[in-house]
C-alpha positions as CSV (number, residue, x, y, z in Angstrom):
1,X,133.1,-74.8,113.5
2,X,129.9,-76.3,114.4
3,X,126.8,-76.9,112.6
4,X,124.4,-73.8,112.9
5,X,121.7,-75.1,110.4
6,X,118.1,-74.3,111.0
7,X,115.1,-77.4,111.8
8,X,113.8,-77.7,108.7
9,X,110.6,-76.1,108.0
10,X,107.3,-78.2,107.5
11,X,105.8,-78.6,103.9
12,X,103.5,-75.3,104.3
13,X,106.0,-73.1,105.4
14,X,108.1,-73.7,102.5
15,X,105.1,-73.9,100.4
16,X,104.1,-70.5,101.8
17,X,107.9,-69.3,101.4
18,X,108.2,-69.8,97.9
19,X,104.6,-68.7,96.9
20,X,105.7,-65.0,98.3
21,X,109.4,-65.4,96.4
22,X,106.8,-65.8,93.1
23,X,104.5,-62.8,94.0
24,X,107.5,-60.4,94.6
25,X,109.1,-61.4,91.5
26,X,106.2,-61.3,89.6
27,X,105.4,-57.7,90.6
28,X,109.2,-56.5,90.1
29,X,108.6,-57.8,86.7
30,X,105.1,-55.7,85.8
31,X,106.7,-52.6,87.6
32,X,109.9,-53.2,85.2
33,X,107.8,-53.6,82.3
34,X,106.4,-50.3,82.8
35,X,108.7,-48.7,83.7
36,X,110.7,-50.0,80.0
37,X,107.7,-48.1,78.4
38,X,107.7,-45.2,79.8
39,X,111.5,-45.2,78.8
40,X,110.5,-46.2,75.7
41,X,108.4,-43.4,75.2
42,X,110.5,-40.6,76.7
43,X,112.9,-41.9,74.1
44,X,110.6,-41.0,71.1
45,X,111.1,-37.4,72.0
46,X,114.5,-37.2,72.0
47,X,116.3,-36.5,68.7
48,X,118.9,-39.4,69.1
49,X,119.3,-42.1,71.3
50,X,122.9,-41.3,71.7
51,X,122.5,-38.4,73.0
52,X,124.9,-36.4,76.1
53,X,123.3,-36.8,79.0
54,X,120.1,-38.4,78.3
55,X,120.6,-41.4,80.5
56,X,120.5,-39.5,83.6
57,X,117.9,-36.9,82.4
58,X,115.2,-39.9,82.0
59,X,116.6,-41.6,84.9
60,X,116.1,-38.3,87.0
61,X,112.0,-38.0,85.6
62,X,111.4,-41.5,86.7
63,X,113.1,-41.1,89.2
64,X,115.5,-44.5,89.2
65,X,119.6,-44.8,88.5
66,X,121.1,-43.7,85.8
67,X,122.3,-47.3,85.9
68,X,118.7,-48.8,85.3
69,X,117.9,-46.6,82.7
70,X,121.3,-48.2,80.5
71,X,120.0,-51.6,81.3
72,X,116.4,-50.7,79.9
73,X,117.9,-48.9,77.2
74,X,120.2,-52.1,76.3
75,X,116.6,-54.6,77.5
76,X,114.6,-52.2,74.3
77,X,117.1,-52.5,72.0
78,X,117.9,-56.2,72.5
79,X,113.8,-56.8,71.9
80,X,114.1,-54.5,68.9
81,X,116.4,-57.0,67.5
82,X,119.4,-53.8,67.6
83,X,123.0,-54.5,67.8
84,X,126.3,-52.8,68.7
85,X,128.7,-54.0,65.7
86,X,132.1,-54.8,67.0
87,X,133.9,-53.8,63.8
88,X,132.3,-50.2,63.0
89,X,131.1,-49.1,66.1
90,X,127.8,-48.3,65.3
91,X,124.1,-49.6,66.0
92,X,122.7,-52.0,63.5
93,X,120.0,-54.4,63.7
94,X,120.8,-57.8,63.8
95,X,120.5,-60.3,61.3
96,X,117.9,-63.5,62.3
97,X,119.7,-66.5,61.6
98,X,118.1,-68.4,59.3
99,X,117.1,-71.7,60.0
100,X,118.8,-75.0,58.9
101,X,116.7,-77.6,56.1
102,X,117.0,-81.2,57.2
């Protein structure tokens, strides 16, 4: 196969490249940020977090997959310091490890 590689691009065009690569990140970011507290709140109102059915009905009011919604969800409880227990199968916040004396 032969090489197909581009010229390489001069310093401003790469420059230019990479400052649009931070500006779409950085917006992605905000609109998941609020969009993680509007979850948030929709949650409030429901009587359990657990509950049938509730991924998809806040994933169809905002409008996003269900998908998206259980990675927010997981995103909350992670900053919430929550944890899924491995050996009873419930929720359960997560101990801080304590830190080490030299």
């Amino acid at each position: 196969m032969g090489n197909t590689w581009a010229p390489t691009s001069d310093w401003e065009t790469i420059c230019r490249r990479a400052s649009g690569r931070r500006r779409y990140n950085a917006v992605r970011q905000v609109q998941a940020s609020v969009r993680r507290h509007k979850v948030a709140e929709l949650l409030w109102n429901y009587p359990s977090i657990f509950a049938y059915g509730l991924q998809a009905d806040i994933a169809r009011k905002l409008g996003v997959s269900p998908s998206t919604i259980c990675r927010d969800i997981q995103k909350i409880l992670d900053e919430l310091n929550w944890g899924y227990c491995p050996l009873c199968g419930t929720w359960v916040h997560k101990p801080i490890p304590e830190a080490e004396d030299e």
